[in-house]
N, C-alpha and C positions, 0 to 999 in steps of 0.2 A: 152487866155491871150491877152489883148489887150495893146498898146504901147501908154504910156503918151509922147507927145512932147515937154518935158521939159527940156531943157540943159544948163549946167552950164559947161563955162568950168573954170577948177581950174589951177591955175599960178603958179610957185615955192615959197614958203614963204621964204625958206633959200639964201639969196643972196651967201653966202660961194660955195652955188653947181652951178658956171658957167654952165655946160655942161648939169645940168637939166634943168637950166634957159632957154637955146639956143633951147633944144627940145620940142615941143609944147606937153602940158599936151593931155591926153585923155577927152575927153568932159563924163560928167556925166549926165546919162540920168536916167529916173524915166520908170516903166513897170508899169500895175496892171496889177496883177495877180486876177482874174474872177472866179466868180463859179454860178451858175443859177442869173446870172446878177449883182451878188454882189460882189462888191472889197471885196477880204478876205486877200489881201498881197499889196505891192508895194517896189518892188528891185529897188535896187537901185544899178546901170552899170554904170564902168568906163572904155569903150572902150568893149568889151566882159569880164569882168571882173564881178560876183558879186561880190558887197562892203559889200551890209547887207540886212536886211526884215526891213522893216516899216509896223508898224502897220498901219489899215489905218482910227482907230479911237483915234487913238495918235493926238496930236494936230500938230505936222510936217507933219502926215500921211492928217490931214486933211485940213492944207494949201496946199499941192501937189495938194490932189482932186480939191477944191476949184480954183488953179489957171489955172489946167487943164481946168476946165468946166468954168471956164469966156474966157480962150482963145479959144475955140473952139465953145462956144453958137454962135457966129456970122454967123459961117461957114454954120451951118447947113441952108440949102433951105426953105423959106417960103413957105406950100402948094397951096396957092393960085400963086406962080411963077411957081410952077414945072405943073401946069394945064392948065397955059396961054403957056407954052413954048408947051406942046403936044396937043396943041387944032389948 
């Protein structure tokens, strides 16, 4: 299983619940769940909590992927840097 860095955090919508308002929600994070390289799931966590399974060829399931893999294509090391650093 590998861990999407995607987090929402969620706010009280009810103004009536003072004391939920005051405590800071749990942040909502996105997982895929992997199987011979392939997203087959994507849970979705609110602090250790599962909330649900997302399909990951649902079209929410495929905005998740999609924004995962735009934020993180940067990250990755050009081969031609990672050659110049060990030469």
């Amino acid at each position: 299983m590998s861990d999407i860095e995607i987090a929402q955090t969620e706010s009280a919508a009810n103004p009536s619940e003072n004391a939920a308002a005051e405590v800071p929600a749990e942040e909502i994070s996105y997982h895929a769940v992997e199987k011979d390289g392939v997203v087959t799931a994507i849970w979705e966590m609110q602090g250790r909590k599962h909330v649900r399974t997302i399909d990951p060829r649902s079209r929410q399931g495929q905005d998740i992927l999609r924004l995962y893999t735009t934020e993180h294509h940067d990250e990755v090391p050009a081969p031609e840097a990672s050659e110049a650093a060990s030469s």
